[in-house]
N, C-alpha and C positions, 0 to 999 in steps of 0.2 A: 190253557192260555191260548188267545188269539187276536189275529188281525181282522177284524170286521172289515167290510168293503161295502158300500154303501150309494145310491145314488142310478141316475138312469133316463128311463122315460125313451129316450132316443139314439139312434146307434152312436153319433157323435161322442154321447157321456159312458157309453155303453163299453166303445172301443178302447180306453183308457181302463176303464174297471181289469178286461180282459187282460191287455197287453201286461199290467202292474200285475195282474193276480197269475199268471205265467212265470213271471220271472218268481214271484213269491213260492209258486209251487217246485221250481226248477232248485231252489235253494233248501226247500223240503227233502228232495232226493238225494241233495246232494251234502245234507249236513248229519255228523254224527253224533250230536247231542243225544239225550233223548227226552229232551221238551222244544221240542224245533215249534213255533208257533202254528197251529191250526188255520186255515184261512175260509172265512166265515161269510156268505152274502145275503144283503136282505135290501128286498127293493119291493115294486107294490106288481100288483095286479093288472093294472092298465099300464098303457105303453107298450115297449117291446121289451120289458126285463125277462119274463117267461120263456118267450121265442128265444133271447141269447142262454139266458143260464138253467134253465129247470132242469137241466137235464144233463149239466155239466159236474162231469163227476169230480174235477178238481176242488170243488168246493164241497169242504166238510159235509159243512150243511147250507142250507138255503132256504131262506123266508121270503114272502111275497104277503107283504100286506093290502086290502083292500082303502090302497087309499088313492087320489088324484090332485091335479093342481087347484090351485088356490089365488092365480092373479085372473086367471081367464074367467072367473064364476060370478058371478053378479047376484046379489041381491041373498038370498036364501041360500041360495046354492054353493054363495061361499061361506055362509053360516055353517052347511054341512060339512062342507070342503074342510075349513076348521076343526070341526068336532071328530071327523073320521081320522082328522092327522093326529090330535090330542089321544084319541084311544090305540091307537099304531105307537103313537112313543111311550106310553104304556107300556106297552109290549116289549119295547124295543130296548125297553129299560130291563126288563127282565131277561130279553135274552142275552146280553151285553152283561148280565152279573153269572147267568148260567155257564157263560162261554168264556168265564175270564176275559173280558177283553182289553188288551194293553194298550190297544192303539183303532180309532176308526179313520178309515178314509173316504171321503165323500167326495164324488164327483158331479155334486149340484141334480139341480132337475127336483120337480115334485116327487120323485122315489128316495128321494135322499134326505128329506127333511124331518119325515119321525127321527130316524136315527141318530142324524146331528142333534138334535136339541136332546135327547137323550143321553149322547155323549155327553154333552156341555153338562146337563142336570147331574149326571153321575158323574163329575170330574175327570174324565176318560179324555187322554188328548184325541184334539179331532185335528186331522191333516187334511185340507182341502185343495183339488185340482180344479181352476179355473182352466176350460180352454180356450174361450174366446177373451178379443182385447176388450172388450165392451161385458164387466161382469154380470153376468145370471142373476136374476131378484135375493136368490136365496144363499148363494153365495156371498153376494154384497153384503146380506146381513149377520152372515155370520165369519166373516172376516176376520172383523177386533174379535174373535176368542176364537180361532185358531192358532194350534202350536205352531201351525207353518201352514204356509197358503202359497201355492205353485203356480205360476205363469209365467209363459214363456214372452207373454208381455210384459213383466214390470220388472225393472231393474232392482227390487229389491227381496224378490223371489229368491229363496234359497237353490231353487234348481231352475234351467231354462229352457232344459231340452226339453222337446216336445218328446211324447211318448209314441214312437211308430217302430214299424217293423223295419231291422237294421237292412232288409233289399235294397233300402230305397235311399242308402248312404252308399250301399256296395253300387250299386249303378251310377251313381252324381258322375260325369265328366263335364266339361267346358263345349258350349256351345259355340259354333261360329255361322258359314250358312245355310241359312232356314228351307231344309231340305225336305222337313215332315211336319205338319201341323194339326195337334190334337187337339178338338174339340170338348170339354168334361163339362155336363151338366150333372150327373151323379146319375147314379141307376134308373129313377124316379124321371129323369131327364128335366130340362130345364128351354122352354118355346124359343126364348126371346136368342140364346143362343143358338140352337135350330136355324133359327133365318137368317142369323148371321151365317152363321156357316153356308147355309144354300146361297147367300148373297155374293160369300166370299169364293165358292168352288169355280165358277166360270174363272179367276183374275188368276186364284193358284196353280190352277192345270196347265194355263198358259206360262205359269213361271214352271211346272215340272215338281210341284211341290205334293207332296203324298198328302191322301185323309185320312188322320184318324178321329169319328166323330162316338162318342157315348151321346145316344141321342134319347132314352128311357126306353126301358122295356115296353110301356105303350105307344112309342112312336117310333118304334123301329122300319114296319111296314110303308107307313107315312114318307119317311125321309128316305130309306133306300127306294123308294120309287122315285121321290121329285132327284136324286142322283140322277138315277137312270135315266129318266125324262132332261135331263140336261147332259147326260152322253157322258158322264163323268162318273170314273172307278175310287169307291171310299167307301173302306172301313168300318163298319157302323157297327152297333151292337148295344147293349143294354145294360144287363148288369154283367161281371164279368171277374174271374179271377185272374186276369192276366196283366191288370191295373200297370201292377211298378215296371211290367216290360213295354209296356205303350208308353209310360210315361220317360221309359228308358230311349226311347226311339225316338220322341218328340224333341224337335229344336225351338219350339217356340208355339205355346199352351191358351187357350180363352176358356176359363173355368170358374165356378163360381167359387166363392170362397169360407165354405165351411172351411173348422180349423182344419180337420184331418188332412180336406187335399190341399189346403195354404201348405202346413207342413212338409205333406211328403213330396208334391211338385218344387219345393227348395230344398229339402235334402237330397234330391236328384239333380237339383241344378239346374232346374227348367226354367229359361225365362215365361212372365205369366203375364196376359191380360187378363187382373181379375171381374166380372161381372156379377158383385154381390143378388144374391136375390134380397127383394126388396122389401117382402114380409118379416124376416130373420127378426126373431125376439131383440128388441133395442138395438135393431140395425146393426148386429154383430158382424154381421158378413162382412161389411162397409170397412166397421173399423180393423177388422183381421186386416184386409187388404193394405189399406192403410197406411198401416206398421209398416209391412215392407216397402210402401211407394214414398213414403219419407226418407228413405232408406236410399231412394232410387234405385232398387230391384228388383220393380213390377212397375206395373199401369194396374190402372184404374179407371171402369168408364162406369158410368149409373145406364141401368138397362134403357131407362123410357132417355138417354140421351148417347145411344150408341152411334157411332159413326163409320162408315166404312171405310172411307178415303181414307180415316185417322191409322186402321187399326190394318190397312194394308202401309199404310209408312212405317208403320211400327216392325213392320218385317224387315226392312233396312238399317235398322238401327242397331247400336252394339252390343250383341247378344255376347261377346264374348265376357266382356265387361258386367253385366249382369251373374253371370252363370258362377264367372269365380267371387265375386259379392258373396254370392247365396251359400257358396261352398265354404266363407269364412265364417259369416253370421250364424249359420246351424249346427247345432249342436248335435253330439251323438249321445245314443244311451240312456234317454229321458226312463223308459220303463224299470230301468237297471238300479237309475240312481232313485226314484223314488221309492222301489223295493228296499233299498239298502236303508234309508231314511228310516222307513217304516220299519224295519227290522230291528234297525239299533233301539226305535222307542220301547221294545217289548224287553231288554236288558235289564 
């Protein structure tokens, strides 16, 4: 008997897979049955599935099929695109009758998509995590035949918490004045906020205001020099495990808005200017933000229409008021409660 886990391509889909497949395995150790469900993952070859799990021994077993996506292909190439996913859920069907499986869970992305249609074809509930508010091609479609479809976007989502690590609820306090200002473009870094920040560093020093700037591991040298060249002491850094204590420290955030750091800069309580990147598959990032600026718990500015006058008033404004917003609206426990979900379906 087992939970399949399913889905990928990118750390975003990736980060979710882990956090659920933790608490799954946490409920392994800790149960005295002796058919406690097995937990099973199978993603493809391309992407980063390999990098996070090949070698993660929490998972029984693990497959990696040779397959990739199917909206980006044009012409022939998503003829192939096709034919290599149709021989993957083949497979995927087989191994889903080997492994007993009770329940799959798919966290979208072209790694995910043999498996779900194999669930569906073998009548096998498929549980689906949406994490952006703008749904994924492959998600959308397979929606109407999911036994439950999870986002923290839709009010009629069985669950709403987002899935993160519970640091980032133990650090939330109430913000008031804006003493520290973290910059997050993601490890990878993000330009357009870069010069924002170099724009902004002269106006903040003069208020006494701290930087913390994640500028990408490739532009680290780049920006701690134009710092220096401007005579001004910040922060800077790359990729980094110290994430939820910078985000702990910050009064007041300009981040792009994948879901992960949507999430965890509001279950910290961080007021946010979010700056979606402007590639994001159907403009996800946009609508993440969004959500909360409807809310009035964020801003929102579009990269090619940033302002800086705007986004130095936004520093006067009532950060207190935001921070206990974001500490009502978030939820705890997402990883917990979808493990629990999943677990009951294998009964």
């Amino acid at each position: 008997m087992s939970i399949v886990m399913t889905g990928g391509g990118t750390g975003g889909h990736l980060a979710i897979i882990k956090a659920v497949k933790e608490q799954l395995v946490l409920r392994q150790a800790q149960n005295t049955e002796p058919e406690a469900p097995e937990v099973i993952y199978i993603g493809s070859t391309k992407g980063q599935d390999k990098q996070w799990f090949e070698h993660d021994d929490d998972f029984k077993e693990k497959y990696f099929f040779d397959t990739r996506g199917v909206v980006n292909q044009k012409g022939l190439g998503k003829l192939k695109s096709l034919w290599m996913m149709f021989q993957a859920m083949r497979e995927a069907r087989k191994l889903l009758k080997k492994h007993k499986a009770k329940v799959v869970f798919s966290v979208g992305g072209f790694s995910s998509a043999a498996t779900a249609f194999a669930a569906k074809s073998a009548g096998i509930p498929l549980v689906i995590h949406e994490q952006n508010a703008a749904l994924g091609s492959l998600n959308k479609l397979m929606k109407p035949y999911a036994k439950a479809f999870i986002s923290s976007y839709l009010e009629e989502s069985p669950i709403h918490a987002y899935p993160i690590k519970e640091v980032f609820f133990e650090n939330a306090h109430v913000r008031g004045e804006v003493k520290t200002v973290m910059f997050l473009g993601g490890s990878q870094g993000a330009k357009a906020i870069n010069k924002l920040a170099l724009s902004l560093a002269p106006t903040l020093k003069e208020k006494g205001i701290k930087i913390i700037h994640q500028a990408g591991a490739n532009n680290i040298e780049e920006v701690e020099q134009a710092y220096k060249d401007l005579g001004i002491e910040a922060e800077v850094f790359g990729f980094t495990t110290k994430l939820a204590d910078y985000m702990n420290e910050a009064d007041f955030a300009i981040a792009r808005s994948g879901a992960s750091t949507l999430w965890e800069l509001a279950a910290t309580a961080c007021p946010t200017l979010f700056i979606p990147y402007p590639y994001a598959a159907s403009d996800h990032q946009y609508y993440n933000a969004q959500f909360l600026v409807e809310k009035e718990l964020a801003w929102l500015m579009r990269e090619d229409a940033i302002e800086v006058e705007k986004v130095l008033n936004m520093l006067d404004e009532n950060m207190e008021a935001k921070s206990k917003g974001l500490m009502k609206i978030v939820e705890k426990e997402g990883s917990k409660k979808i493990a629990d979900l999943l677990t009951e379906m294998t009964k």
